[in-house]
PDB file as gemmi writes it, atoms N, CA and C in Angstrom:
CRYST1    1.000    1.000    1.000  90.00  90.00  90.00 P 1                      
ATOM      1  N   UNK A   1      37.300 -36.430   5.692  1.00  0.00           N  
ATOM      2  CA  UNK A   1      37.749 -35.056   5.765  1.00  0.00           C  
ATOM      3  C   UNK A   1      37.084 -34.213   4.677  1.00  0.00           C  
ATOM      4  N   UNK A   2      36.719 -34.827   3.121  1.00  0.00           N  
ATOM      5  CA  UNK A   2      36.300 -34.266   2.700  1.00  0.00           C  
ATOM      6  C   UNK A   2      34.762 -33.512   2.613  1.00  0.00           C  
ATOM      7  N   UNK A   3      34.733 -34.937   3.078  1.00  0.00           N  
ATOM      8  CA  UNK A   3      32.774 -34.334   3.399  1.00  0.00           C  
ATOM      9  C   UNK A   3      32.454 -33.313   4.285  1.00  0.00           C  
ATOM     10  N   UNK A   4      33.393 -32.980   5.302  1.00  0.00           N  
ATOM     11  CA  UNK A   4      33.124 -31.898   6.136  1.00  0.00           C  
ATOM     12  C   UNK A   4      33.088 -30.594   5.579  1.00  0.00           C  
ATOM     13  N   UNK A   5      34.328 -30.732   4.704  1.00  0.00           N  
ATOM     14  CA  UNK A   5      33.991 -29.410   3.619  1.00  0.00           C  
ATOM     15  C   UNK A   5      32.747 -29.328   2.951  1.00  0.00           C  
ATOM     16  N   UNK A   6      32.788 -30.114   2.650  1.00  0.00           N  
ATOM     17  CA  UNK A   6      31.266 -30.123   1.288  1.00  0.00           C  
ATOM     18  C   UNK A   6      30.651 -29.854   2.086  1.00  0.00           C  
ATOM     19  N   UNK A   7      30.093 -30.757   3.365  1.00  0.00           N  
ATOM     20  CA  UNK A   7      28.993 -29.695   4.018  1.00  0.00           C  
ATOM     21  C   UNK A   7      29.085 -28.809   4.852  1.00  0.00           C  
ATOM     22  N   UNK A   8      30.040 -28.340   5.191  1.00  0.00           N  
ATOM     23  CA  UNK A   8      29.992 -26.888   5.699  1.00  0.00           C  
ATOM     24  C   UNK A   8      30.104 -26.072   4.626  1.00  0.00           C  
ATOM     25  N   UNK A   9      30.667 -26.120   3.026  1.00  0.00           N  
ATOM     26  CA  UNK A   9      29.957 -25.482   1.863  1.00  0.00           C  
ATOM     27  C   UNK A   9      28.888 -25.685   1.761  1.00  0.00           C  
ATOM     28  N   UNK A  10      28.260 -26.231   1.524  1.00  0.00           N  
ATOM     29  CA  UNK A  10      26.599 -26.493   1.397  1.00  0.00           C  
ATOM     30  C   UNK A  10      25.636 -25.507   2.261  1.00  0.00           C  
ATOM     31  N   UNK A  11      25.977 -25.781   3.274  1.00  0.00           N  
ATOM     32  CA  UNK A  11      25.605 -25.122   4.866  1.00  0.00           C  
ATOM     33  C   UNK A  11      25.937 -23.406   4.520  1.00  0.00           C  
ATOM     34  N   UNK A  12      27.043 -23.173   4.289  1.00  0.00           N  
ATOM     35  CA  UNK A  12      27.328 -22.020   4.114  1.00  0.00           C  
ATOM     36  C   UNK A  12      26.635 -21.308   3.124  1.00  0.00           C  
ATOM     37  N   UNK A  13      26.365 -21.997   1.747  1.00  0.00           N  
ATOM     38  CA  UNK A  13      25.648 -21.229   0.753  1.00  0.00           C  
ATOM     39  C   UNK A  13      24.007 -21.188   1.215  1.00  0.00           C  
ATOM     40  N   UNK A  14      24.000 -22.630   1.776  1.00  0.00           N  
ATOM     41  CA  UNK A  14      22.138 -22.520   1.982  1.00  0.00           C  
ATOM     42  C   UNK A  14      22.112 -21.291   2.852  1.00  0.00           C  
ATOM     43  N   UNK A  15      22.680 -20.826   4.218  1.00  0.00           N  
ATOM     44  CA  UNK A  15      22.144 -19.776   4.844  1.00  0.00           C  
ATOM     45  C   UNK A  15      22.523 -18.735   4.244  1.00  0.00           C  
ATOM     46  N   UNK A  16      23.163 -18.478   3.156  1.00  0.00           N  
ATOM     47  CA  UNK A  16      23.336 -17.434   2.256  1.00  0.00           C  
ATOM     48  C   UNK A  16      22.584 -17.215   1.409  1.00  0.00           C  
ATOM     49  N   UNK A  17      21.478 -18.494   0.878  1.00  0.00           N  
ATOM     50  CA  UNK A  17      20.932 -17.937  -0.401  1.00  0.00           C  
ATOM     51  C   UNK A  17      19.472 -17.867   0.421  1.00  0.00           C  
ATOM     52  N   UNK A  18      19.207 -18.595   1.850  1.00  0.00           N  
ATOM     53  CA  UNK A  18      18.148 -18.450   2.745  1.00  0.00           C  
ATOM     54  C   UNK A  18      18.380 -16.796   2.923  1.00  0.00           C  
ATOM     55  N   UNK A  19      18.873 -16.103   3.655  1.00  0.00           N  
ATOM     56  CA  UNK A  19      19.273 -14.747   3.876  1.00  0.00           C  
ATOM     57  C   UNK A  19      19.210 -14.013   2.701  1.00  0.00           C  
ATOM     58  N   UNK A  20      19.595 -14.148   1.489  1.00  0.00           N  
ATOM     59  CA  UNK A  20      19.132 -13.270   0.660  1.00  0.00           C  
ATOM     60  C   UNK A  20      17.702 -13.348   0.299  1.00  0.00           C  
ATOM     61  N   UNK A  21      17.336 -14.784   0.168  1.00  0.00           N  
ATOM     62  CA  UNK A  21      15.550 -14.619   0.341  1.00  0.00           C  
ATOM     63  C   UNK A  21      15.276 -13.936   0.838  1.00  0.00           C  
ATOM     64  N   UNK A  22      15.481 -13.799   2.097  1.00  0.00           N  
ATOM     65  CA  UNK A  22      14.636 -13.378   2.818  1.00  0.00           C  
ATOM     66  C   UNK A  22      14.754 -11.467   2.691  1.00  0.00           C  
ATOM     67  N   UNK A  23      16.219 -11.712   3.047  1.00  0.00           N  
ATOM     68  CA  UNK A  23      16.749  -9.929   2.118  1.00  0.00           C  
ATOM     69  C   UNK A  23      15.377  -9.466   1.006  1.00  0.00           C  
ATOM     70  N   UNK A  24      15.079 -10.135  -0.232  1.00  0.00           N  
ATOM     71  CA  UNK A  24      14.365  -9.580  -1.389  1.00  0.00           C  
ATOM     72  C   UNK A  24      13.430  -9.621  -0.843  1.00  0.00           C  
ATOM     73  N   UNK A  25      12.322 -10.635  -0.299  1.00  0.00           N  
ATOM     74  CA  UNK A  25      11.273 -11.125   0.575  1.00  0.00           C  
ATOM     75  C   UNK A  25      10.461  -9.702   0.922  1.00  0.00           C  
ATOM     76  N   UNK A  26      11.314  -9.580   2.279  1.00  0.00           N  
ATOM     77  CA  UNK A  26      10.640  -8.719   3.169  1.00  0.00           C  
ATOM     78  C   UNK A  26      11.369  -7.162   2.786  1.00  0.00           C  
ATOM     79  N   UNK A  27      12.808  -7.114   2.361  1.00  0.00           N  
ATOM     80  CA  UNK A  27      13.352  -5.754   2.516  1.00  0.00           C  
ATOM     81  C   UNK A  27      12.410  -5.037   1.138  1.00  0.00           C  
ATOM     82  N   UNK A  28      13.429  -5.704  -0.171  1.00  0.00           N  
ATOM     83  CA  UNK A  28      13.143  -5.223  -1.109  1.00  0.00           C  
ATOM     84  C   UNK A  28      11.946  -5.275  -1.325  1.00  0.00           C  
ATOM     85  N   UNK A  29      10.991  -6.305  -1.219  1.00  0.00           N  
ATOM     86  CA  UNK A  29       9.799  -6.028  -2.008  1.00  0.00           C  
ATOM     87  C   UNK A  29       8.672  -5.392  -0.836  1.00  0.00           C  
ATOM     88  N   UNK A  30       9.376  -4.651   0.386  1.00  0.00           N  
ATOM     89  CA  UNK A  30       8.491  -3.855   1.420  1.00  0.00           C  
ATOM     90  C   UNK A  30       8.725  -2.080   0.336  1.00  0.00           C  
ATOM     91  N   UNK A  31       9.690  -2.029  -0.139  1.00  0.00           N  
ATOM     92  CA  UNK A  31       9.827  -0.770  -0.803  1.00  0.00           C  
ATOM     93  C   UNK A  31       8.958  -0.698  -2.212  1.00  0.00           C  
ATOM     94  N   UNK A  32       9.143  -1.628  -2.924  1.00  0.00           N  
ATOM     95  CA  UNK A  32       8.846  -1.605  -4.216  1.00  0.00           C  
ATOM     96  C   UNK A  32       7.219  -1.925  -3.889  1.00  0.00           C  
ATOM     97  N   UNK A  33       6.614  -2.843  -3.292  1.00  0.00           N  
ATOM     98  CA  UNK A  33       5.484  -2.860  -3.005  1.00  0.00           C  
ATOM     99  C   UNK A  33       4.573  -1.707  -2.576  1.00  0.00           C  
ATOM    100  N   UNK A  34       5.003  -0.611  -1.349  1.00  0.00           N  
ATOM    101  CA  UNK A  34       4.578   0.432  -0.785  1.00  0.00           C  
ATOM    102  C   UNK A  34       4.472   1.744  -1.601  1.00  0.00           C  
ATOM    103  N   UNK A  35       5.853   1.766  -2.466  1.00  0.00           N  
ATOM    104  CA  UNK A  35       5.867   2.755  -3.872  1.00  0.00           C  
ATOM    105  C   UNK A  35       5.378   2.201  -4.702  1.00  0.00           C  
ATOM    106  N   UNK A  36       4.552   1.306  -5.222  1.00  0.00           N  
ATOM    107  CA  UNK A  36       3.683   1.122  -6.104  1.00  0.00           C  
ATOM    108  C   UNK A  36       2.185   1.514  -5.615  1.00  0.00           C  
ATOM    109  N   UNK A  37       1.835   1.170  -4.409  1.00  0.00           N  
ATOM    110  CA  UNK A  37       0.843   1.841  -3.736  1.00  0.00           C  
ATOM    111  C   UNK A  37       0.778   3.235  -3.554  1.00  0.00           C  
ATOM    112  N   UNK A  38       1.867   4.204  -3.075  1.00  0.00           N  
ATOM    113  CA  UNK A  38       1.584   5.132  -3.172  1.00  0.00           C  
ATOM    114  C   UNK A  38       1.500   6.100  -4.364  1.00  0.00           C  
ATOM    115  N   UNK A  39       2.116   5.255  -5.643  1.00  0.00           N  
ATOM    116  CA  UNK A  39       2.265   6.144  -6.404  1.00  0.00           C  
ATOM    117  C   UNK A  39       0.733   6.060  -7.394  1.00  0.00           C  
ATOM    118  N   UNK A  40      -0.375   4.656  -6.874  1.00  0.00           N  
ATOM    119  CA  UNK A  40      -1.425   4.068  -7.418  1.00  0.00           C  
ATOM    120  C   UNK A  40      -2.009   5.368  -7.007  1.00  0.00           C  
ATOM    121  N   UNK A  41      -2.058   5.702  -5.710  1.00  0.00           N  
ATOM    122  CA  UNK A  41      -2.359   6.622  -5.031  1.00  0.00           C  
ATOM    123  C   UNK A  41      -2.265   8.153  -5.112  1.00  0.00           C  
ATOM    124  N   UNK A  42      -1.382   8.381  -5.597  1.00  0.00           N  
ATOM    125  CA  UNK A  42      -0.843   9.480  -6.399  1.00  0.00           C  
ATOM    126  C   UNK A  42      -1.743  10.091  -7.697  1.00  0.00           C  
ATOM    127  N   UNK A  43      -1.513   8.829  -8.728  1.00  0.00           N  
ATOM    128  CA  UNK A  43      -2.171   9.187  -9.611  1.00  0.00           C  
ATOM    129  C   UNK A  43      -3.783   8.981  -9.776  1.00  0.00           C  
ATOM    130  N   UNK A  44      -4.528   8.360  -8.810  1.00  0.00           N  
ATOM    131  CA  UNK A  44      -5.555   8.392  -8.203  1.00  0.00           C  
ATOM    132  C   UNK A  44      -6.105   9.640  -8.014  1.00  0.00           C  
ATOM    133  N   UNK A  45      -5.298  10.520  -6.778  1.00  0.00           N  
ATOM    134  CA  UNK A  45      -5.952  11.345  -6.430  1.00  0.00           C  
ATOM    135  C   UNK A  45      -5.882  12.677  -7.378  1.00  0.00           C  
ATOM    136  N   UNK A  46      -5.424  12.610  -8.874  1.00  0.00           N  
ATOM    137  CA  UNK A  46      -5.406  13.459  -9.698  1.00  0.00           C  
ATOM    138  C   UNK A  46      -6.781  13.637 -10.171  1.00  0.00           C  
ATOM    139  N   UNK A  47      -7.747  12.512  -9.982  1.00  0.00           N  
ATOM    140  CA  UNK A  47      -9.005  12.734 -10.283  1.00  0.00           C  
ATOM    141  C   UNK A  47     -10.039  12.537  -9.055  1.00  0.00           C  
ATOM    142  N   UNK A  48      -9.537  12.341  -7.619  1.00  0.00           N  
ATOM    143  CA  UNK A  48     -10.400  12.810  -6.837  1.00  0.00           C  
ATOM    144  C   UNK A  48      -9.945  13.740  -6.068  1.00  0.00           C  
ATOM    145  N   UNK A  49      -9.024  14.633  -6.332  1.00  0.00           N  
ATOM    146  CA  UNK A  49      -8.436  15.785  -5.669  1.00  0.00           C  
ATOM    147  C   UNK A  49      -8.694  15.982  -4.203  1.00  0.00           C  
ATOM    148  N   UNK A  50      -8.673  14.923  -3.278  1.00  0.00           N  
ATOM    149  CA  UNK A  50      -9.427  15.056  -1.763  1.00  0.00           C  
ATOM    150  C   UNK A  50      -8.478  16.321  -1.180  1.00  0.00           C  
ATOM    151  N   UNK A  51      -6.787  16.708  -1.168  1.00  0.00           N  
ATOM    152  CA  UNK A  51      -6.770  17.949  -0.809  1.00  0.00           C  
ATOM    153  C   UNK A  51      -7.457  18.883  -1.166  1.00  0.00           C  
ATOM    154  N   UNK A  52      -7.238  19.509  -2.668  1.00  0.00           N  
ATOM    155  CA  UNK A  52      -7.939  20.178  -2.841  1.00  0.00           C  
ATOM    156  C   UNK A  52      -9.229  20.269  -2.688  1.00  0.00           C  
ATOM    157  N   UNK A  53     -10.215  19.264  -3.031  1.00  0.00           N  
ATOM    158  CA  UNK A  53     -11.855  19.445  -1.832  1.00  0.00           C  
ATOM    159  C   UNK A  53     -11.919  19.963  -1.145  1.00  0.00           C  
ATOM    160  N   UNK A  54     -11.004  19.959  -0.031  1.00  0.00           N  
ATOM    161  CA  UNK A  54     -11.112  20.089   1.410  1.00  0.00           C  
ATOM    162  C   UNK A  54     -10.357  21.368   1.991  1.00  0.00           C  
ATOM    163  N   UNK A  55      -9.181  21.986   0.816  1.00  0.00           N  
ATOM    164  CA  UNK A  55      -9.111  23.355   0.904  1.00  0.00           C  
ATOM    165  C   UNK A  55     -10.153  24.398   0.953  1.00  0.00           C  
ATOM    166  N   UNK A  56     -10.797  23.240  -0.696  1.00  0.00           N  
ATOM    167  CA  UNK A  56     -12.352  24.445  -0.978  1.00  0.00           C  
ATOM    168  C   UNK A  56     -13.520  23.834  -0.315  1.00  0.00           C  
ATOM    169  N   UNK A  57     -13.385  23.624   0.482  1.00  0.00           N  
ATOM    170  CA  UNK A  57     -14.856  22.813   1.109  1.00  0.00           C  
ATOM    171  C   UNK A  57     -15.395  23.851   1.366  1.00  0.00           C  
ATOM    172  N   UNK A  58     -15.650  25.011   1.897  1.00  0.00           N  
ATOM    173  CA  UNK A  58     -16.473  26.182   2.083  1.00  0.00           C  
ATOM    174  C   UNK A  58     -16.418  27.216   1.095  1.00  0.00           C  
ATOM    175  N   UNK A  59     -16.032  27.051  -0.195  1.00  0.00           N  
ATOM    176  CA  UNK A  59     -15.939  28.129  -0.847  1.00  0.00           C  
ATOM    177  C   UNK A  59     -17.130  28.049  -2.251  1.00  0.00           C  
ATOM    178  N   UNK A  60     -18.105  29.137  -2.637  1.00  0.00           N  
ATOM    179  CA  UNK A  60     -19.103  28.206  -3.595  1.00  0.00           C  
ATOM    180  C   UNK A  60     -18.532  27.742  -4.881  1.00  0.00           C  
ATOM    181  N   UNK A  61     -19.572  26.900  -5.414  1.00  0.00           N  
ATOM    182  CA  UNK A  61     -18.653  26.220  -6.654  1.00  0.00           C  
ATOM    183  C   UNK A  61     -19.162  26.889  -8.069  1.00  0.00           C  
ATOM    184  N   UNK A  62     -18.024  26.934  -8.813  1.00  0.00           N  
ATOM    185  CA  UNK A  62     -17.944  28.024  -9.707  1.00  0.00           C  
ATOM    186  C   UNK A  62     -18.687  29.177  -9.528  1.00  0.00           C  
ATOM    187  N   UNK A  63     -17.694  29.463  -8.754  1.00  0.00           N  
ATOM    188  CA  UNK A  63     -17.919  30.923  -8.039  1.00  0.00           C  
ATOM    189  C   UNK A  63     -19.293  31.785  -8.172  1.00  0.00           C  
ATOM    190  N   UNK A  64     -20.327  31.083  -8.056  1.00  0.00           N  
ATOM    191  CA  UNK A  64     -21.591  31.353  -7.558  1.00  0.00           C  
ATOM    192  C   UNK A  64     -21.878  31.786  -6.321  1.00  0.00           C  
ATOM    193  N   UNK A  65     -21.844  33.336  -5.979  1.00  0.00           N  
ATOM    194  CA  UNK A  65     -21.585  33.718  -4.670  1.00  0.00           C  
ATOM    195  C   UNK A  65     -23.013  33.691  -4.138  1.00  0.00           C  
ATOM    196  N   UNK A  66     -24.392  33.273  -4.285  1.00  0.00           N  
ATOM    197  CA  UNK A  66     -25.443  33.260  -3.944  1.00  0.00           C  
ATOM    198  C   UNK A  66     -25.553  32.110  -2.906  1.00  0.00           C  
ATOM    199  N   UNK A  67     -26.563  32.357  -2.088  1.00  0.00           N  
ATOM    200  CA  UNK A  67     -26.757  31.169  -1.431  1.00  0.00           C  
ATOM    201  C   UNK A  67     -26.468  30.019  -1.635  1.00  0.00           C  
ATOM    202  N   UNK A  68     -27.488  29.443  -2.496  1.00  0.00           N  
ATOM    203  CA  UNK A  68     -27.090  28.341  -3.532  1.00  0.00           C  
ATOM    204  C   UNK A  68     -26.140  27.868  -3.869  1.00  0.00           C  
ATOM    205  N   UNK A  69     -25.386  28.622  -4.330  1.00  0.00           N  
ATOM    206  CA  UNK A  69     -24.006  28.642  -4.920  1.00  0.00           C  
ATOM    207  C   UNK A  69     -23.495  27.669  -3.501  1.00  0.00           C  
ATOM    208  N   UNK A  70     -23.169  28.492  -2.700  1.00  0.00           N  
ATOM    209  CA  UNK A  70     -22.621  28.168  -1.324  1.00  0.00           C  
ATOM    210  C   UNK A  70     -23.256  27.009  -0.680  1.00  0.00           C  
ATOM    211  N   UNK A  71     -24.376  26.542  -1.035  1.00  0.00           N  
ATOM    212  CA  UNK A  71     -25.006  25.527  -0.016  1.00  0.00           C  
ATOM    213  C   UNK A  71     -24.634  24.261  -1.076  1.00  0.00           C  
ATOM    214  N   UNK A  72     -24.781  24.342  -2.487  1.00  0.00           N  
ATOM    215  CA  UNK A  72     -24.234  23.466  -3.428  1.00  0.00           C  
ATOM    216  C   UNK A  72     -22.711  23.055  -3.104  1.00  0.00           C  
ATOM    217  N   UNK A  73     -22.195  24.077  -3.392  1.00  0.00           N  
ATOM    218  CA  UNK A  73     -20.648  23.414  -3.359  1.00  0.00           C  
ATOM    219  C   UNK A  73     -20.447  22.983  -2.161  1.00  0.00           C  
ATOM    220  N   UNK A  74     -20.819  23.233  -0.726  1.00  0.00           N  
ATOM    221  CA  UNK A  74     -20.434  22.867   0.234  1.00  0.00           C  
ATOM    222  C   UNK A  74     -21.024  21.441   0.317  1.00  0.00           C  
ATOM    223  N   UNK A  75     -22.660  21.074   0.172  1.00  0.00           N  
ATOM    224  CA  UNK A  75     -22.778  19.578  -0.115  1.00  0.00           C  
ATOM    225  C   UNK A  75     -21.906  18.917  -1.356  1.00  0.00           C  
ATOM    226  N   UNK A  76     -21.914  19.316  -2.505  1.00  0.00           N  
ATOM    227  CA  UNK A  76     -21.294  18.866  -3.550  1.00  0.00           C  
ATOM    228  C   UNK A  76     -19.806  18.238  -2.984  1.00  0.00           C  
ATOM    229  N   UNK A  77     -18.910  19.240  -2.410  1.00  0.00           N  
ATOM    230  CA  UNK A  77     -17.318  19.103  -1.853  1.00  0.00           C  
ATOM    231  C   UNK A  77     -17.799  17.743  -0.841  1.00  0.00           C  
ATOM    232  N   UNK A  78     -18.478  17.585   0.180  1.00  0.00           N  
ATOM    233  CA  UNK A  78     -18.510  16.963   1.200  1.00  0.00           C  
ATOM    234  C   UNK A  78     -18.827  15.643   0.876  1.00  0.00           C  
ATOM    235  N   UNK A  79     -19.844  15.504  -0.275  1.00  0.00           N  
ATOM    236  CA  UNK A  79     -20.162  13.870  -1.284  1.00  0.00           C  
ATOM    237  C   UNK A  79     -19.100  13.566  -1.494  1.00  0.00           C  
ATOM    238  N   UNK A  80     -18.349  14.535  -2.166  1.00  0.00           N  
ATOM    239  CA  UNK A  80     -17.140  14.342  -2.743  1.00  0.00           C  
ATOM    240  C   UNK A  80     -15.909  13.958  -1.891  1.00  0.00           C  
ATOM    241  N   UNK A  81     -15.466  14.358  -0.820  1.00  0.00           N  
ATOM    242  CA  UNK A  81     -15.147  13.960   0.289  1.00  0.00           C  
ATOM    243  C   UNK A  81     -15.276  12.655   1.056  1.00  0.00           C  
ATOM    244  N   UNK A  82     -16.348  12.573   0.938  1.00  0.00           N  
ATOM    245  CA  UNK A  82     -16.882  11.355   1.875  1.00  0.00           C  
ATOM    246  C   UNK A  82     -16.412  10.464   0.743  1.00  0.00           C  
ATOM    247  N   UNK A  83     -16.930  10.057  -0.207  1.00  0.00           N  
ATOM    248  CA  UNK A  83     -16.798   9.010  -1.160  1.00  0.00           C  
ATOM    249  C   UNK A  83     -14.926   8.803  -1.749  1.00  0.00           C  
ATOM    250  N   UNK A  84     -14.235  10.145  -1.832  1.00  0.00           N  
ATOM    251  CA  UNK A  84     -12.914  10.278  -1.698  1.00  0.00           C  
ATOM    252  C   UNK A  84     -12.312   9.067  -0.673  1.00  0.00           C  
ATOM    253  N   UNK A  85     -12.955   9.457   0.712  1.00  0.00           N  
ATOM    254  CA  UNK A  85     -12.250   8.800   2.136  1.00  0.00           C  
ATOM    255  C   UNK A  85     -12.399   7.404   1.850  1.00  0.00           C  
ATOM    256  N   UNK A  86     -13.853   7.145   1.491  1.00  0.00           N  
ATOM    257  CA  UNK A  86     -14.369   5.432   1.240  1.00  0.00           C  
ATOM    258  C   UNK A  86     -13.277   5.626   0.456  1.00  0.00           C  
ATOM    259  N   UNK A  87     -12.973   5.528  -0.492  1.00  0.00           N  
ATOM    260  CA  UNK A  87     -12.275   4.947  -1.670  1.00  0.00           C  
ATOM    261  C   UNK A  87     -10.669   4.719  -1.020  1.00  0.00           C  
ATOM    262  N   UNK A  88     -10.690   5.971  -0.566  1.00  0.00           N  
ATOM    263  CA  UNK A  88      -8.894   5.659   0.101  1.00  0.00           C  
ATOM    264  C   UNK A  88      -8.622   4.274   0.821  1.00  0.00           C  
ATOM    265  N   UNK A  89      -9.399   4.798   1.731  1.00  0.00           N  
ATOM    266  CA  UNK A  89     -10.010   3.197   2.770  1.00  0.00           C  
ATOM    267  C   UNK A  89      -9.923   2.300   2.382  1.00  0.00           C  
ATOM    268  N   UNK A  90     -11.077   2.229   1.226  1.00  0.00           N  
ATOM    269  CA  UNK A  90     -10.570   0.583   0.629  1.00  0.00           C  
ATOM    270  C   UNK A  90      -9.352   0.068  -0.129  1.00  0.00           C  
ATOM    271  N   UNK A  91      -8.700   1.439  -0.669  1.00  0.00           N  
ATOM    272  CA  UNK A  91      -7.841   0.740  -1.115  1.00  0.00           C  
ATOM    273  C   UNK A  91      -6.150   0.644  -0.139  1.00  0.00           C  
ATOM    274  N   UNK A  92      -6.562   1.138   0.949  1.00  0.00           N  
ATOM    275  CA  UNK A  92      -5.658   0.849   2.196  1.00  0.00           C  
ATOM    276  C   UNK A  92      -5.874   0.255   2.847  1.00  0.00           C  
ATOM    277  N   UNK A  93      -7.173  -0.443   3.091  1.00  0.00           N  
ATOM    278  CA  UNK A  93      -7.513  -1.637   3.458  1.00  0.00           C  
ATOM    279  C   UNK A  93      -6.921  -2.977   2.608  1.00  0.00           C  
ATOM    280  N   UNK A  94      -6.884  -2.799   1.618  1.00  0.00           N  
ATOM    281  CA  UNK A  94      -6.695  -3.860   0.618  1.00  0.00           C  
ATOM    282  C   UNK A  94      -5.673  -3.820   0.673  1.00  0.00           C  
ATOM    283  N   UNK A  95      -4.692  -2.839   0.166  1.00  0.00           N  
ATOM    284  CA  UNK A  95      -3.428  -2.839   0.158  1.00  0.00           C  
ATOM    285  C   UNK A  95      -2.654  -3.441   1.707  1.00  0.00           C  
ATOM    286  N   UNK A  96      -3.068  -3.676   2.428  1.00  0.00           N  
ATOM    287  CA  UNK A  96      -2.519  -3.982   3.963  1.00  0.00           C  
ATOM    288  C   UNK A  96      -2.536  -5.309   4.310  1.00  0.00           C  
ATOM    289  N   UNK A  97      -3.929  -5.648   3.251  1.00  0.00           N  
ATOM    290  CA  UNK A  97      -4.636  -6.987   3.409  1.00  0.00           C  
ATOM    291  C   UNK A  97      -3.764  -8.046   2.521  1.00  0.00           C  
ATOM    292  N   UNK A  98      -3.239  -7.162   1.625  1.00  0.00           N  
ATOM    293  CA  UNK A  98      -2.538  -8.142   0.274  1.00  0.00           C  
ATOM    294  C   UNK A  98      -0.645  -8.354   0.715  1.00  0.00           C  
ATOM    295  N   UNK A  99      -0.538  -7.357   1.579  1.00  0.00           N  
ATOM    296  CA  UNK A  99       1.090  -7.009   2.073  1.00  0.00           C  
ATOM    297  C   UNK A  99       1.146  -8.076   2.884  1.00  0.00           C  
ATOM    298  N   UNK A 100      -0.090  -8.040   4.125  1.00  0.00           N  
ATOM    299  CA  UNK A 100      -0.021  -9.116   4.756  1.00  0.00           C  
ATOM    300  C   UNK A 100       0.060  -9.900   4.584  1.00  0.00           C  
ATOM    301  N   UNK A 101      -0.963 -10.838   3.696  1.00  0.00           N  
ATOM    302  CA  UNK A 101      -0.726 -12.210   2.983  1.00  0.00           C  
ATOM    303  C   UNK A 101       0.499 -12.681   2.349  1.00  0.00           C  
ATOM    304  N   UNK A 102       1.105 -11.397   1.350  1.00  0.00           N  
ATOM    305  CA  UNK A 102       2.577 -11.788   0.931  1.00  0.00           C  
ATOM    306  C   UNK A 102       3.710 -12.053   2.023  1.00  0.00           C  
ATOM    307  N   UNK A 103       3.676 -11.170   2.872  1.00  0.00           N  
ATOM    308  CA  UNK A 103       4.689 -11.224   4.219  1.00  0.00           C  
ATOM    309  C   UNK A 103       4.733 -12.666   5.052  1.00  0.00           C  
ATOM    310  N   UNK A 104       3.558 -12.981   4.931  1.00  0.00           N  
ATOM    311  CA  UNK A 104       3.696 -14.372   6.207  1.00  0.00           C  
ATOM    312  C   UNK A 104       3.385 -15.528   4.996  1.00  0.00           C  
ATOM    313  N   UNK A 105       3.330 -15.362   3.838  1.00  0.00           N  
ATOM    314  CA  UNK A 105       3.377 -16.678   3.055  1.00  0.00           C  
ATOM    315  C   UNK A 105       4.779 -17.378   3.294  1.00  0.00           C  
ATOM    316  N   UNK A 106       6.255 -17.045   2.987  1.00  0.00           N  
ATOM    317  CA  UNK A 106       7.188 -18.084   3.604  1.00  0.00           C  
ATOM    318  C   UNK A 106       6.986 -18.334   5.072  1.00  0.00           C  
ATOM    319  N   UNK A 107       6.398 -17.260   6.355  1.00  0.00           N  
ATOM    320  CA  UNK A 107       6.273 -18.644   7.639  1.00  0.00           C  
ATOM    321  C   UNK A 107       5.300 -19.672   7.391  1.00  0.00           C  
ATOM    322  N   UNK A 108       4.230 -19.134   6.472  1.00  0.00           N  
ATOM    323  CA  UNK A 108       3.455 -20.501   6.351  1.00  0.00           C  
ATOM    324  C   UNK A 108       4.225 -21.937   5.426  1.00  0.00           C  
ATOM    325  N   UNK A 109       4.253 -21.392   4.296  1.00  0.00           N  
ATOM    326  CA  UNK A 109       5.420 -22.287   4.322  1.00  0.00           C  
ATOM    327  C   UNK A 109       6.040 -23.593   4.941  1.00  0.00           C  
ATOM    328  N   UNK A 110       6.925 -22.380   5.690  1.00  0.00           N  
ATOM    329  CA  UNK A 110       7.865 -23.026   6.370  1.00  0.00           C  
ATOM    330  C   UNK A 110       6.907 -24.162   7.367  1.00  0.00           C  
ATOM    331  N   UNK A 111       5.960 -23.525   7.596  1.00  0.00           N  
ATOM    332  CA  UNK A 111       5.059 -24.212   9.120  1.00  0.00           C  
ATOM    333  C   UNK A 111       5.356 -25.395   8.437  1.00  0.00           C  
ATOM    334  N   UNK A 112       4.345 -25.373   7.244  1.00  0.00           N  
ATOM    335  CA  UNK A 112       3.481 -26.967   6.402  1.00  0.00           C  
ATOM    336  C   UNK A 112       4.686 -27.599   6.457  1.00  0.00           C  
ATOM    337  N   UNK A 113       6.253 -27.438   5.916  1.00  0.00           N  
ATOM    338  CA  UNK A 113       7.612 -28.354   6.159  1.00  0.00           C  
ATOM    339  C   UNK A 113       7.329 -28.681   7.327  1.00  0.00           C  
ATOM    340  N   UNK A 114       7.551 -27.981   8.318  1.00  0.00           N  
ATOM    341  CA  UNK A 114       7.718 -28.484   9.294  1.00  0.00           C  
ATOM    342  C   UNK A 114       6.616 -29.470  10.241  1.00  0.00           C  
ATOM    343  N   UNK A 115       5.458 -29.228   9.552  1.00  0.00           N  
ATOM    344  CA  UNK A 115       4.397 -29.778  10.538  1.00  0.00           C  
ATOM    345  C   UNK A 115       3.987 -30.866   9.598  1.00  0.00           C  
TER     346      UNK A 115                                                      
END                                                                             
């Protein structure tokens, strides 16, 4: 009689402390992971300003209203742009690439137990 208790305690805590794994796992560390990215991101784009680029993408740079002026800043903004996007890219590429790997490391896991 007693052992039935013990293991239906046992039983009871394992799918409890399994479930909170998995709770921190995937819930919590999907938030804390994504706000660390965006905020990488954040302070990132304080020095490649891709909105702002792309507000001023047609406007000349330091206000050099001459041709020049205008044909500069508009290539200048658009380097700037382009190399902005690469950079985002990779690091949303990466960032997706690294979420992924963390996310399915307990099914792998679990597989290797089981297999």
């Amino acid at each position: 009689m007693m052992n039935i208790h013990v293991f239906s305690f046992v039983a009871i805590r394992g799918i409890t402390a399994l479930r909170r794994f998995f709770y921190h796992w995937y819930i919590l560390a999907w938030h804390y992971y994504w706000g660390s990215v965006a905020g990488f991101i954040a302070v990132f784009d304080r020095t490649i300003a891709l909105r702002v680029t792309a507000r001023y993408l047609f406007r000349p740079l330091y206000q050099d209203y001459s041709l020049f002026g205008y044909l500069f800043g508009v290539c200048a903004r658009m380097i700037r742009l382009l190399i902005g996007l690469v950079v985002y890219g990779v690091i949303m590429v990466s960032a997706i690439v690294l979420y992924s790997l963390w996310f399915f490391l307990p099914l792998y896991c679990i597989m290797r137990i089981i297999v």
